[in-house]
gemmi code that builds the backbone of each chain (N, CA, C; Angstrom):
import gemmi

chains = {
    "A": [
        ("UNK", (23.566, 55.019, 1.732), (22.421, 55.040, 2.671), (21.098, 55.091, 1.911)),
        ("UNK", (21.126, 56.186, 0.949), (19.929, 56.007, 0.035), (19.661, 54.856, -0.619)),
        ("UNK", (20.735, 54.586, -1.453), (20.847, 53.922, -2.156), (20.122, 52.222, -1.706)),
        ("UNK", (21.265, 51.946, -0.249), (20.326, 50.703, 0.637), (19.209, 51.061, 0.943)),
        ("UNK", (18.375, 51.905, 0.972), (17.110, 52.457, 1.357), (16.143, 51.683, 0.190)),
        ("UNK", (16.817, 52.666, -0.926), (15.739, 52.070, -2.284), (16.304, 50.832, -2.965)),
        ("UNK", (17.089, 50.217, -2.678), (17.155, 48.508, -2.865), (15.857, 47.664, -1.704)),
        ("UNK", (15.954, 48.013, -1.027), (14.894, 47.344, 0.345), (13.687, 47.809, -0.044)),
        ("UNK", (13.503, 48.761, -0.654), (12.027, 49.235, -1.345), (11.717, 48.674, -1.895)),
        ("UNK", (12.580, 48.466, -3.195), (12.406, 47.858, -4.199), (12.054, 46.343, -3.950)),
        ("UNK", (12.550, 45.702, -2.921), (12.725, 44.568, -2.794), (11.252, 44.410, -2.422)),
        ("UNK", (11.074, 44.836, -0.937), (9.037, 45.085, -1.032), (8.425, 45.103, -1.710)),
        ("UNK", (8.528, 45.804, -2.717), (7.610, 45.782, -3.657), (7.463, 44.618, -4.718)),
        ("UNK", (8.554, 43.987, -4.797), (9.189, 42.940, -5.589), (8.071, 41.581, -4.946)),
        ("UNK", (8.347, 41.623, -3.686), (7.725, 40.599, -2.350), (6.460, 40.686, -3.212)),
        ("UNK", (5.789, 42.287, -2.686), (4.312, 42.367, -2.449), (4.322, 41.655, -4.097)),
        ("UNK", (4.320, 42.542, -4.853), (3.761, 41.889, -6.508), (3.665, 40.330, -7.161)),
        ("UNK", (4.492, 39.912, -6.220), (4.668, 38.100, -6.348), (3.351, 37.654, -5.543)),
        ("UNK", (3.251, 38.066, -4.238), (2.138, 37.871, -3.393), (1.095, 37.637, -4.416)),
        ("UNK", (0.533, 39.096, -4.810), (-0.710, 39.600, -5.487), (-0.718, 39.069, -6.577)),
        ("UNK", (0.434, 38.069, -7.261), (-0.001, 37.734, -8.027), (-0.046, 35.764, -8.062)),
        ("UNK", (0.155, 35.748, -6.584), (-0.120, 34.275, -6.600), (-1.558, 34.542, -5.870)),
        ("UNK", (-1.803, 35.103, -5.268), (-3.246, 35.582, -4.649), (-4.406, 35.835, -5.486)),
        ("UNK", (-4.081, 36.416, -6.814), (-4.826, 36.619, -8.207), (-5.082, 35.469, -8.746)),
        ("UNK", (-3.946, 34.548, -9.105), (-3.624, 32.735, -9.357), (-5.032, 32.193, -8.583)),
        ("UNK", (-4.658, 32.115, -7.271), (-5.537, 31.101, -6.603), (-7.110, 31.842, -7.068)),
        ("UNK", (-7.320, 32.655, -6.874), (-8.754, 33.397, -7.080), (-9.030, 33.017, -8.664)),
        ("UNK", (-8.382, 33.016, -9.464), (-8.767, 32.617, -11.118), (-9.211, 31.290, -11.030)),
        ("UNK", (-7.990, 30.682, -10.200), (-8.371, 28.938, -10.800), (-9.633, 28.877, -9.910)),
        ("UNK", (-9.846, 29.206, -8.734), (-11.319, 29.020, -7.865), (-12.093, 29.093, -8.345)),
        ("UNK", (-12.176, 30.709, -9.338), (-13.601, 30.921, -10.079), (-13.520, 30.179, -11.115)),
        ("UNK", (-12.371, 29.806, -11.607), (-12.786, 28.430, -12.910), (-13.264, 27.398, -12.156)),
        ("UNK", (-12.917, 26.779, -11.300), (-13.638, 25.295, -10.862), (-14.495, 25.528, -10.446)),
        ("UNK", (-15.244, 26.741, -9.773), (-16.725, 26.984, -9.730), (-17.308, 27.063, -11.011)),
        ("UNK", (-17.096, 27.822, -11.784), (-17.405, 27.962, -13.358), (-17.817, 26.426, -13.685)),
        ("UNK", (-16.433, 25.650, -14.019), (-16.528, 24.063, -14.462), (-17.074, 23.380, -14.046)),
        ("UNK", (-17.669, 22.940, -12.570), (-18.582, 22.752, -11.973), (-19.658, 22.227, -12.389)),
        ("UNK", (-20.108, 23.789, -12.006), (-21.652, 24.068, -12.290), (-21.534, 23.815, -13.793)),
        ("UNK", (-20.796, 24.153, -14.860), (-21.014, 24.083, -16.175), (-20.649, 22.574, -16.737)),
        ("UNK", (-20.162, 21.351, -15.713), (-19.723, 20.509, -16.747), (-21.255, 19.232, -16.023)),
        ("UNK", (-21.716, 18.664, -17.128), (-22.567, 17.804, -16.760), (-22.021, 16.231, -17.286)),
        ("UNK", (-23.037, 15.486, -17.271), (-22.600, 14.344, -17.920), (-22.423, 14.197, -19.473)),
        ("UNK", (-22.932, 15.044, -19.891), (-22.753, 14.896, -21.733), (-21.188, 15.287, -21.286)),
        ("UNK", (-20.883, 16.682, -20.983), (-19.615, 17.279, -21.173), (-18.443, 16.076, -20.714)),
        ("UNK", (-18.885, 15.283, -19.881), (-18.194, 14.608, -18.952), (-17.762, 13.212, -19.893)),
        ("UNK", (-18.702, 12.417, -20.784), (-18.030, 11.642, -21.878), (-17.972, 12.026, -22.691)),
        ("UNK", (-18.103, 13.534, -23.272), (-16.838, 14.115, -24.108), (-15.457, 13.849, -23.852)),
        ("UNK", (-15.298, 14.491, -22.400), (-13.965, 14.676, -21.963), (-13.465, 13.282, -21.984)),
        ("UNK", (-14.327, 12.149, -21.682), (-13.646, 10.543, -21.542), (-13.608, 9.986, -22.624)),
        ("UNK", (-14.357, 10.423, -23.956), (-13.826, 10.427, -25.013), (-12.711, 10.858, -25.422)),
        ("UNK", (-11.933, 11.633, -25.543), (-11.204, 12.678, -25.786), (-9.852, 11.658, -25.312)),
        ("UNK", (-9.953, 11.419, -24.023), (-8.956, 10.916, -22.830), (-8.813, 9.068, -23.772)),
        ("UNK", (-9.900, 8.793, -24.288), (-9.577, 7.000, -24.720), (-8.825, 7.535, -25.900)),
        ("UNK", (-9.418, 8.624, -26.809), (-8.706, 8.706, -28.152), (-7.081, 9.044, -27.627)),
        ("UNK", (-6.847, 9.584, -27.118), (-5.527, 10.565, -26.582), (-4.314, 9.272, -25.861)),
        ("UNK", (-5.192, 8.293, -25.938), (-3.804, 7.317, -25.523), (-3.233, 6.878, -25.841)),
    ],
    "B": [
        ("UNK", (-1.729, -38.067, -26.924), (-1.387, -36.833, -26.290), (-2.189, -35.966, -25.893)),
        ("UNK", (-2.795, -35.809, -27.087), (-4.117, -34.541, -26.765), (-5.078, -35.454, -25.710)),
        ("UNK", (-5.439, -36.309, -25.841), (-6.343, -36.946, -24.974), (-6.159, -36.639, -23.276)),
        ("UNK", (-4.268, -37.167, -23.084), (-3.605, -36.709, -21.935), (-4.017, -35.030, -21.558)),
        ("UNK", (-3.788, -34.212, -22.412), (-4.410, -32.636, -22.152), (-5.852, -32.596, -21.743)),
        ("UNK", (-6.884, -33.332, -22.570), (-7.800, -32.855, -22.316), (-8.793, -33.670, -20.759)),
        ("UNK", (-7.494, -34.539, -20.351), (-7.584, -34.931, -19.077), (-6.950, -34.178, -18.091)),
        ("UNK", (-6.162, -33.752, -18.568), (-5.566, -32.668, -17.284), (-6.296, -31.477, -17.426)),
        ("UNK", (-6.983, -31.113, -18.256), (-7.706, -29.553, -18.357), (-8.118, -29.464, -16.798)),
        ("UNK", (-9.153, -29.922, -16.434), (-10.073, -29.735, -15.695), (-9.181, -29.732, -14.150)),
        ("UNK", (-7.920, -30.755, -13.855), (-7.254, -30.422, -12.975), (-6.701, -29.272, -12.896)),
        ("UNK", (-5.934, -28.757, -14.115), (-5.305, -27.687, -14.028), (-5.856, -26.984, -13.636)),
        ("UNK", (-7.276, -26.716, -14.203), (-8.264, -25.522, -13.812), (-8.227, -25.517, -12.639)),
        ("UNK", (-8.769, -26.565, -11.949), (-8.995, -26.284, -10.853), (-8.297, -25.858, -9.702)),
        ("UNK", (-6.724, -26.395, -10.248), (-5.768, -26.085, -9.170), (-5.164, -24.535, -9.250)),
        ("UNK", (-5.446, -24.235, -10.399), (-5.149, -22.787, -11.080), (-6.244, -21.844, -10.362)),
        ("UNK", (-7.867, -22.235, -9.991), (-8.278, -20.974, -9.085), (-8.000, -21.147, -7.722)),
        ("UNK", (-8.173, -22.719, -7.775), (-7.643, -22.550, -6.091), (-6.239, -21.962, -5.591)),
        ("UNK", (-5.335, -21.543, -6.584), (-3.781, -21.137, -6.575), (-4.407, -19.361, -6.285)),
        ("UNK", (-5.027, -19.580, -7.242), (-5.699, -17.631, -7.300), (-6.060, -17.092, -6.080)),
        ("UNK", (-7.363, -17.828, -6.185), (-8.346, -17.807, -4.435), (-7.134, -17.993, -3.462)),
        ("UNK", (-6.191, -18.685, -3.173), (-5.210, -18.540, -1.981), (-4.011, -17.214, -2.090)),
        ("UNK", (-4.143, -16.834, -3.508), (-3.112, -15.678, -3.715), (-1.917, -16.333, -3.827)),
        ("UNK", (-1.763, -17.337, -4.132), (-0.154, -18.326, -3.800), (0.246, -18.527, -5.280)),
        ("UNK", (0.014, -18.506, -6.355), (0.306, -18.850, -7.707), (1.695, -19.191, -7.838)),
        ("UNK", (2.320, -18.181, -7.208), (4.187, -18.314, -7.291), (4.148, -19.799, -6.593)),
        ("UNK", (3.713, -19.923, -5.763), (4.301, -21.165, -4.626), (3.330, -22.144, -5.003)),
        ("UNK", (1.961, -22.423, -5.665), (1.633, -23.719, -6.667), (2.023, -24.197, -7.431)),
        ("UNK", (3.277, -22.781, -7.842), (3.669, -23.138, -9.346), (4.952, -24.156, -8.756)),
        ("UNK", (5.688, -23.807, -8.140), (6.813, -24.248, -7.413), (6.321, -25.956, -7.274)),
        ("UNK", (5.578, -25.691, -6.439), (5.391, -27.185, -5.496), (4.619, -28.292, -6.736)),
        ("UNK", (4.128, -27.838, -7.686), (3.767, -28.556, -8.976), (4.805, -29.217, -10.014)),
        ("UNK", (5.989, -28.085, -9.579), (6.909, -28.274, -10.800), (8.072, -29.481, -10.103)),
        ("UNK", (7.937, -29.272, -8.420), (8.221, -30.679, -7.648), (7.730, -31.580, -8.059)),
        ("UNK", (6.648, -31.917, -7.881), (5.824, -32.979, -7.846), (5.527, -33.670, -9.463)),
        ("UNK", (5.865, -32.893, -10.390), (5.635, -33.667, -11.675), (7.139, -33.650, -11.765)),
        ("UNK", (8.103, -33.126, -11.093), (9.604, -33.985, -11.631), (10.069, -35.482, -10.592)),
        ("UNK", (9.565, -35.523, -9.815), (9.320, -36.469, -8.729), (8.681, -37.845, -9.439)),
        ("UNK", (7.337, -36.963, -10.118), (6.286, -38.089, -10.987), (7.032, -38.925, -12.074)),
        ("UNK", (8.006, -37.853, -12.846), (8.751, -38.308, -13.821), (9.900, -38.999, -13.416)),
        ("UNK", (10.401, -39.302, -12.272), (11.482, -40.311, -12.193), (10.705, -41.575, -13.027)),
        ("UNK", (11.451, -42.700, -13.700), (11.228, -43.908, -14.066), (10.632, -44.826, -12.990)),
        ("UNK", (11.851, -44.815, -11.511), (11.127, -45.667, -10.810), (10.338, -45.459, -9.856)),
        ("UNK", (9.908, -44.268, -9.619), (8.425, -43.627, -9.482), (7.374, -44.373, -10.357)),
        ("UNK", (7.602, -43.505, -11.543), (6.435, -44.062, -12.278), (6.407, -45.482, -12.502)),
        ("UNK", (7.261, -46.440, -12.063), (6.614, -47.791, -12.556), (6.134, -48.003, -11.601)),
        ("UNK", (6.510, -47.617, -9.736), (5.829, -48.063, -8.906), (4.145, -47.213, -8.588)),
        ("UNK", (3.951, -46.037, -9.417), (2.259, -45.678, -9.199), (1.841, -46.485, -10.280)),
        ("UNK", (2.616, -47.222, -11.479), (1.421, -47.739, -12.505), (1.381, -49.573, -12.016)),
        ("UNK", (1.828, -49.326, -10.679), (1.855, -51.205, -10.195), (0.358, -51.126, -9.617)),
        ("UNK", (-0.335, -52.442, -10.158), (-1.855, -52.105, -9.726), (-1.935, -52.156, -8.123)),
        ("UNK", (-0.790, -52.262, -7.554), (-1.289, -52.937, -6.215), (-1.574, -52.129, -5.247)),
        ("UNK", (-0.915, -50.851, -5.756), (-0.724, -49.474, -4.975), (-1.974, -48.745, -4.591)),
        ("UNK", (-2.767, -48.722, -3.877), (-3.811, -47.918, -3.964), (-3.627, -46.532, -4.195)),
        ("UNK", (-4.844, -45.679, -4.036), (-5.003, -43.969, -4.400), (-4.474, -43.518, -3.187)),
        ("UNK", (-4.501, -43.906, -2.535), (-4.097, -43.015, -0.887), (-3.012, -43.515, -0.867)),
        ("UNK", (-2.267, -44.805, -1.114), (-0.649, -44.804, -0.843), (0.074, -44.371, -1.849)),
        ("UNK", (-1.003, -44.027, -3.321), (0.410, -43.469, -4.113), (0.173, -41.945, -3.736)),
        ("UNK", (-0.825, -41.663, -3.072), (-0.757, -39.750, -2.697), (0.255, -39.776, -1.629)),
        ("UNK", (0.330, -41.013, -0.602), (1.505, -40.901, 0.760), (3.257, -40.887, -0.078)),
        ("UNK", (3.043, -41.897, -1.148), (4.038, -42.197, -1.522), (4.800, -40.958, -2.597)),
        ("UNK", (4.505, -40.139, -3.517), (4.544, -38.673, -3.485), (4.532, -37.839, -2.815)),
        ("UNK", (3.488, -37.685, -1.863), (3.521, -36.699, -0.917), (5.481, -37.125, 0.370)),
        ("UNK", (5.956, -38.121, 0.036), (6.582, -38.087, 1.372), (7.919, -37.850, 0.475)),
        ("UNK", (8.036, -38.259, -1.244), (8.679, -38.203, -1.857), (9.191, -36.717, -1.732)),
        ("UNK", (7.820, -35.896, -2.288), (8.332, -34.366, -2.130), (8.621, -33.687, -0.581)),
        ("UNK", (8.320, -34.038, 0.304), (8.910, -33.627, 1.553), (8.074, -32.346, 1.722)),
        ("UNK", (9.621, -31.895, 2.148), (8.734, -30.316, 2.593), (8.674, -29.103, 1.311)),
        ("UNK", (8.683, -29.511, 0.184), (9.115, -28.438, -1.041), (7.718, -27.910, -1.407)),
        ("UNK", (6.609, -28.986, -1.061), (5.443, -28.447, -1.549), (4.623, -28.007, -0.290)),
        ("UNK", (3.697, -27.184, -0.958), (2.544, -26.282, 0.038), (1.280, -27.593, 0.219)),
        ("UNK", (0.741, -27.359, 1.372), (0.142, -28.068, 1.575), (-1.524, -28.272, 1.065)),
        ("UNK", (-1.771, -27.212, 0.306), (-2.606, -26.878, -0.668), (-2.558, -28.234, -1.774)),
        ("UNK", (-1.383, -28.473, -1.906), (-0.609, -29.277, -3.170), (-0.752, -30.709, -2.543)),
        ("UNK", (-0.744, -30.735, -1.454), (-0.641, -32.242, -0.985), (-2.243, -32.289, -1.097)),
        ("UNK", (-2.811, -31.668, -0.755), (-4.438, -32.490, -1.310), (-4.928, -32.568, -2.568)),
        ("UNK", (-4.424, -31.677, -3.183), (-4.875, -31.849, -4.427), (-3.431, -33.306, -4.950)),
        ("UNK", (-2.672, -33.524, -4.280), (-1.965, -34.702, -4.740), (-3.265, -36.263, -4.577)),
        ("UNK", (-3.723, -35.656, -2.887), (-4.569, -36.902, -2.276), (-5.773, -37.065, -3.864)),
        ("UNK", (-6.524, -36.072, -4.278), (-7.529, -35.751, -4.563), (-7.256, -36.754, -6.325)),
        ("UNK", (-6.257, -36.231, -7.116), (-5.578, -36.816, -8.444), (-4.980, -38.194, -8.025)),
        ("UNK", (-4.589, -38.651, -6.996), (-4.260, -40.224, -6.440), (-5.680, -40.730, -6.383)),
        ("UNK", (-6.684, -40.569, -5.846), (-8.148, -41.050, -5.752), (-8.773, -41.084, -7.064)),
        ("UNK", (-8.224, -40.384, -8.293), (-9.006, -40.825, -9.492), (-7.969, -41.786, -9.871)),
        ("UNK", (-7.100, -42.030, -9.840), (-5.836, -42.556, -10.384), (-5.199, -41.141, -11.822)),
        ("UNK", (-4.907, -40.603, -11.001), (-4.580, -39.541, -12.104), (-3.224, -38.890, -11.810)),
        ("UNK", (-2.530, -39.307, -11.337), (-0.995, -38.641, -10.642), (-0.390, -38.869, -12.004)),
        ("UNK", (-0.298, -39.814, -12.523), (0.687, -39.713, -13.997), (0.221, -38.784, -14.835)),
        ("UNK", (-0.881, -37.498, -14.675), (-1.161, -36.737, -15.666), (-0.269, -35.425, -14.882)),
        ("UNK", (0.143, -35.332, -14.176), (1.112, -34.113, -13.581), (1.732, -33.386, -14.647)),
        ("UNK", (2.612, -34.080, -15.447), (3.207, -33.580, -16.509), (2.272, -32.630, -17.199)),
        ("UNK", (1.462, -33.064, -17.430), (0.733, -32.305, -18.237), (0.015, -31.000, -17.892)),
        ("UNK", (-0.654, -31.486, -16.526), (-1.219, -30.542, -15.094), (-0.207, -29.301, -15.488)),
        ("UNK", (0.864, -30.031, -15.410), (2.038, -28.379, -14.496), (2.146, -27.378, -16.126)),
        ("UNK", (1.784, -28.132, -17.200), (2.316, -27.681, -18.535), (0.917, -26.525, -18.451)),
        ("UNK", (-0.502, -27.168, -18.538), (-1.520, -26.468, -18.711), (-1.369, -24.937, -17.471)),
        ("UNK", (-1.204, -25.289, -16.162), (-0.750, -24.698, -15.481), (-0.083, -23.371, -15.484)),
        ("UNK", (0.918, -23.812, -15.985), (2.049, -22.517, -16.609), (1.106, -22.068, -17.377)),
        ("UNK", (0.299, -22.522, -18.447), (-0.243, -21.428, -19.605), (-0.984, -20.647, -18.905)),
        ("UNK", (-2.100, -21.184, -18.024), (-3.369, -20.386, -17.458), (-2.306, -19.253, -16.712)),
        ("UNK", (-1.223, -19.403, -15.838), (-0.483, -18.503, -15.480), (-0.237, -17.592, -15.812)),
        ("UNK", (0.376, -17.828, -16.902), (1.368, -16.973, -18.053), (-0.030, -15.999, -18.723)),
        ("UNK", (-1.114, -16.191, -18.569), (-2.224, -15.287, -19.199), (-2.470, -14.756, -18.232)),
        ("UNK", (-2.924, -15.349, -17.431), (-3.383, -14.481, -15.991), (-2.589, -13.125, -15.639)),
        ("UNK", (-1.042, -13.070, -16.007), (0.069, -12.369, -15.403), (-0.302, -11.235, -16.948)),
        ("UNK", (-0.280, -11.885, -18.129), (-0.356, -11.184, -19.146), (-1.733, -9.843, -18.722)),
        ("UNK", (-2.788, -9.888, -17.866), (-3.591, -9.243, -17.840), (-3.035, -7.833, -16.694)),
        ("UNK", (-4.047, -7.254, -16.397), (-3.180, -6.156, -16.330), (-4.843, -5.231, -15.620)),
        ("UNK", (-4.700, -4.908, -13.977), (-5.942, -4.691, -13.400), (-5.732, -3.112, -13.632)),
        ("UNK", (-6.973, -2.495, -13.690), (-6.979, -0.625, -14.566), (-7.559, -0.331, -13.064)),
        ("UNK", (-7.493, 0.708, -12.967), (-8.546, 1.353, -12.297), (-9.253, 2.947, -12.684)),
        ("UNK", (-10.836, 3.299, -13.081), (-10.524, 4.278, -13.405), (-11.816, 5.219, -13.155)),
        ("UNK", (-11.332, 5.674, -12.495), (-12.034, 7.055, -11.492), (-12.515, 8.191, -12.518)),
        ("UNK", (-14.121, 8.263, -12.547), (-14.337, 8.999, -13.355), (-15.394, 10.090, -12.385)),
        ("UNK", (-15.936, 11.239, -12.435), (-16.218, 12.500, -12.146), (-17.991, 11.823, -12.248)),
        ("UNK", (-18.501, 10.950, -13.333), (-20.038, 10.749, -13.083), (-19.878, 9.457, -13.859)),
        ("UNK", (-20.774, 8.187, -13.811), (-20.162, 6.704, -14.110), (-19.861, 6.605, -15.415)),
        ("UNK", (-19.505, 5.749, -15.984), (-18.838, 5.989, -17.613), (-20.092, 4.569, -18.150)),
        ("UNK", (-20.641, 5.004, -19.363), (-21.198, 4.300, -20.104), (-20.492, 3.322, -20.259)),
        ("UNK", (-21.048, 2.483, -20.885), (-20.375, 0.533, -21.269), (-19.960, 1.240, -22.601)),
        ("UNK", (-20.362, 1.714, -23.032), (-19.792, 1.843, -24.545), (-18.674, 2.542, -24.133)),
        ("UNK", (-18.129, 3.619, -24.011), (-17.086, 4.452, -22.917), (-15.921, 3.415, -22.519)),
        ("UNK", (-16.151, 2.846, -21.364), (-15.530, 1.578, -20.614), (-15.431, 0.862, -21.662)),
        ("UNK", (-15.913, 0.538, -23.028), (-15.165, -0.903, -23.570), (-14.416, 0.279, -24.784)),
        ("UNK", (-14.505, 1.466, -24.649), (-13.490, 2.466, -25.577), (-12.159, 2.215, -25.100)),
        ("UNK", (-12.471, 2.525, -23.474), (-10.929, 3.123, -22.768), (-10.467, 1.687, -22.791)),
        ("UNK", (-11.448, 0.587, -22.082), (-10.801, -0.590, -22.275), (-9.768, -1.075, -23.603)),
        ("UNK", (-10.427, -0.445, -24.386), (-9.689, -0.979, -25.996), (-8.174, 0.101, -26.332)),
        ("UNK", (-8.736, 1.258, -26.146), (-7.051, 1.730, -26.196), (-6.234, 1.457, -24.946)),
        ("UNK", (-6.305, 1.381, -23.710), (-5.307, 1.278, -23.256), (-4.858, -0.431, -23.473)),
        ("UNK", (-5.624, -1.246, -23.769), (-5.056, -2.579, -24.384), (-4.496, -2.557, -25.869)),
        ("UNK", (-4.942, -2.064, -26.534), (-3.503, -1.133, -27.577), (-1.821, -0.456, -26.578)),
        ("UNK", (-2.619, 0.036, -25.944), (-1.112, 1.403, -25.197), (-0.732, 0.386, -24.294)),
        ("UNK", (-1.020, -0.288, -23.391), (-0.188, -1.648, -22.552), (0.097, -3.096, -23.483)),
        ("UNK", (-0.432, -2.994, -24.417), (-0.008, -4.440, -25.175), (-0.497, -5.400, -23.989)),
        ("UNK", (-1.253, -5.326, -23.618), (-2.063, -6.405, -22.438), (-3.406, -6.445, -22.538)),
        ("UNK", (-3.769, -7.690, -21.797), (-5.269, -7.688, -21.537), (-5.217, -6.610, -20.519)),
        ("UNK", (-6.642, -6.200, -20.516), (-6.750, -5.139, -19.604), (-8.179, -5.547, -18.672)),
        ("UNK", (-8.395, -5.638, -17.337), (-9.392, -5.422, -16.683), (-9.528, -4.579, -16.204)),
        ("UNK", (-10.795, -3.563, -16.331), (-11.046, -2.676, -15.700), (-11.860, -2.948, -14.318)),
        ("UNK", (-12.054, -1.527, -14.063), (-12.957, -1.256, -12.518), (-12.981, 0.003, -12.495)),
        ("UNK", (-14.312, 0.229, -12.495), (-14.964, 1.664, -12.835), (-14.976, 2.696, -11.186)),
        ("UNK", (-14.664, 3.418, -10.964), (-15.408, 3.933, -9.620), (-15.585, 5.410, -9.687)),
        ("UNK", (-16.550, 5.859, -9.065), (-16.701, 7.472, -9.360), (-16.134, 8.557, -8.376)),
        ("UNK", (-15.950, 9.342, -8.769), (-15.201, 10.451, -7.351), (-16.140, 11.970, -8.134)),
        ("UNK", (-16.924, 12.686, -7.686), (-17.387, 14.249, -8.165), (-15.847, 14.431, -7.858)),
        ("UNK", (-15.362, 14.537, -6.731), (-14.406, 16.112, -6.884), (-13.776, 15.987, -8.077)),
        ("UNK", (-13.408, 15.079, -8.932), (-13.010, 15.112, -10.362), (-13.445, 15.976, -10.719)),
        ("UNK", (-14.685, 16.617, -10.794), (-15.439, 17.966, -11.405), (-15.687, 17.086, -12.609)),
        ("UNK", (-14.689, 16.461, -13.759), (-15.340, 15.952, -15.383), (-14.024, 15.324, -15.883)),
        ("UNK", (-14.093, 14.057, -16.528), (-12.869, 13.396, -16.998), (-12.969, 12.257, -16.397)),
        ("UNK", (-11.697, 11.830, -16.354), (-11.043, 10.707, -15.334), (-9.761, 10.541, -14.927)),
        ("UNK", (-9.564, 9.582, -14.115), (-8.130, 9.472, -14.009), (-8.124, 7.927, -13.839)),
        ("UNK", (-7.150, 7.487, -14.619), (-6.808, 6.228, -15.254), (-5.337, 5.689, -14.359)),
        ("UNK", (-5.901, 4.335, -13.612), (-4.429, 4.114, -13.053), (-4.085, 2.604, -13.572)),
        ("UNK", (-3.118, 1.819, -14.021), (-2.901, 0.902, -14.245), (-1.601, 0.315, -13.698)),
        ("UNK", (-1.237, -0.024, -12.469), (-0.294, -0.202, -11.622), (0.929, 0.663, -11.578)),
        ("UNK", (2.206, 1.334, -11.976), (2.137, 2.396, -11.686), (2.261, 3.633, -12.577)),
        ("UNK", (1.135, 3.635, -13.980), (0.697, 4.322, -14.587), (0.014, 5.165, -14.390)),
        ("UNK", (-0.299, 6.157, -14.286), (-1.296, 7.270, -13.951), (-1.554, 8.063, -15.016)),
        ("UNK", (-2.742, 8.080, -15.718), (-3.289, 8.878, -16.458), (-3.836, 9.942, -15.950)),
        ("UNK", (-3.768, 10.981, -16.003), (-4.887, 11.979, -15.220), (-5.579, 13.160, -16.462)),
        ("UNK", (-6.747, 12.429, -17.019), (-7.280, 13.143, -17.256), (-8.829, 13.838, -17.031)),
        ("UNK", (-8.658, 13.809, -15.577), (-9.865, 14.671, -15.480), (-9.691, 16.254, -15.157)),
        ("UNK", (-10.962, 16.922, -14.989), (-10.675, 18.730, -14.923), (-9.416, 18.741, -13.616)),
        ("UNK", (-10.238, 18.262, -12.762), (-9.286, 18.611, -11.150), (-7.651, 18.388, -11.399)),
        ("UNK", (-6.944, 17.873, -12.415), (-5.723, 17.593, -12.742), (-5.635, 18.593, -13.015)),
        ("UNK", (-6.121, 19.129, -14.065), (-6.100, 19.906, -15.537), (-5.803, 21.035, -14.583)),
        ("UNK", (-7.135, 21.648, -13.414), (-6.661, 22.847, -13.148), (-5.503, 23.149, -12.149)),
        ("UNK", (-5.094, 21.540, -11.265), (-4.018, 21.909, -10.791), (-2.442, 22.291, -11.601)),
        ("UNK", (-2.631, 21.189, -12.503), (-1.666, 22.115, -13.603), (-1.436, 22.867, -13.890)),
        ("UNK", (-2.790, 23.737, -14.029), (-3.216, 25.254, -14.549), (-2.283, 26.400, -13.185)),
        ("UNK", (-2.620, 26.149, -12.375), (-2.687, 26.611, -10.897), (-1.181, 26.445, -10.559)),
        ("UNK", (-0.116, 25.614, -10.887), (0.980, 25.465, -10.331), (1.504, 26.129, -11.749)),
        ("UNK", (1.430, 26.082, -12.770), (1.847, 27.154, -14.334), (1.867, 28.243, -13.735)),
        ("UNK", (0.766, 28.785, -12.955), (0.663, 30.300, -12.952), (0.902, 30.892, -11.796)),
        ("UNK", (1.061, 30.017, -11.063), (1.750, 30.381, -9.508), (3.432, 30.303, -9.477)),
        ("UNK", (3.723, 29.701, -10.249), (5.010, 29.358, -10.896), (5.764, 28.686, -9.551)),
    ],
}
model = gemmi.Model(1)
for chain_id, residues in chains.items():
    chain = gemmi.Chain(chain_id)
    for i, (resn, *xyz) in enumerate(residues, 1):
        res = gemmi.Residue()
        res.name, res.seqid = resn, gemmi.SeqId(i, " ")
        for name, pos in zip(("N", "CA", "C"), xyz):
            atom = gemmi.Atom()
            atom.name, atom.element = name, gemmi.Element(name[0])
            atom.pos, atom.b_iso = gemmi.Position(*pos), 0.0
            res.add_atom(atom)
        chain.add_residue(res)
    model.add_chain(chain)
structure = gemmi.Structure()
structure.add_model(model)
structure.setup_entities()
């Protein structure tokens, strides 16, 4: 009885921590593409298409 | 010989964009490769080189030869090479033909979506390696998308390059979401 008690706990908690940490995920990459954004202009931008012709 | 070529150039050409412009290339090529084996019978050709034949009966007299095999695209340009007296250059037509083909197919249309427009110097970069990496001519076509955020993404029929940010961070984003 206990025992099924704290397996089902455990399991919640198991749930929640996956949640919070795909919920953490989405919030990182958001504030990076706001970050990249605002921070990438056109110089940065044929860097990167540089980078992409050498890389083929 | 060469003389024969450099009399058919200008047909070929011409029948080669009008093949393009109709989108039909497969089926010019077809109805050409009729019509110059038709041309090449012996007693064909002695009856278009009889002077008596005019330009319009040796275009009827081909045209009825090939029947229904050719597109009708092909029957005027038969009328059009009967009016110079030029039907005995077919052979040659269908030879030049095939080449302009055979390059045309060799090329290879890009498309490539970049985040803010790409310099000419840029565009004749990417142009040059991916005509290294496809072993083809390559035509490009530039077009811009922001939500790229920075990069590009490179498509060449069903190649997909993706290197701009918005790839990068969905990558990022499906890594860490697992």
């Amino acid at each position: 009885m206990i025992a099924g008690a704290q397996a089902e706990i455990e399991q919640e908690v198991n749930r929640a921590k996956e949640q919070l940490r795909k919920q953490v995920a989405g919030i990182a990459i958001a504030g990076a593409e706001k970050i990249l954004e605002a921070s990438i202009d056109e110089a940065t931008h044929a860097e990167l298409a540089e980078k992409l012709a050498a890389s083929l | 010989m060469a003389e024969l070529t450099t009399l058919a150039r200008p047909y070929a050409k011409a029948a080669f964009e009008a093949a393009v412009e109709a989108g039909s290339l497969g089926d010019w090529s077809e109805s050409l490769a009729t019509v110059a084996a038709v041309v090449s019978e012996p007693a064909v050709r002695s009856a278009l080189t009889s002077p008596s034949l005019t330009g319009e009966k040796q275009a009827q007299l081909v045209t009825e030869l090939c029947g229904d095999e050719i597109i009708g695209q092909v029957k005027n340009f038969i009328a059009i090479l009967a009016e110079n007296k030029r039907i005995p250059l077919m052979p040659e037509i269908v030879t030049l033909f095939e080449t302009l083909k055979a390059n045309q197919e060799m090329k290879v249309d890009v498309n490539v979506i970049s985040a803010f427009p790409l310099s000419d110097a840029l565009q004749e970069k990417l142009a040059a390696s991916l005509k290294a990496k496809l072993q083809r001519e390559v035509v490009l076509h530039s077009e811009t998308d922001k939500s790229l955020i920075g990069g590009a993404v490179i498509r060449a029929g069903d190649l997909v390059i993706d290197g701009s940010v918005r790839g990068k961070l969905a990558k990022l984003s499906e890594s860490m979401k697992g």
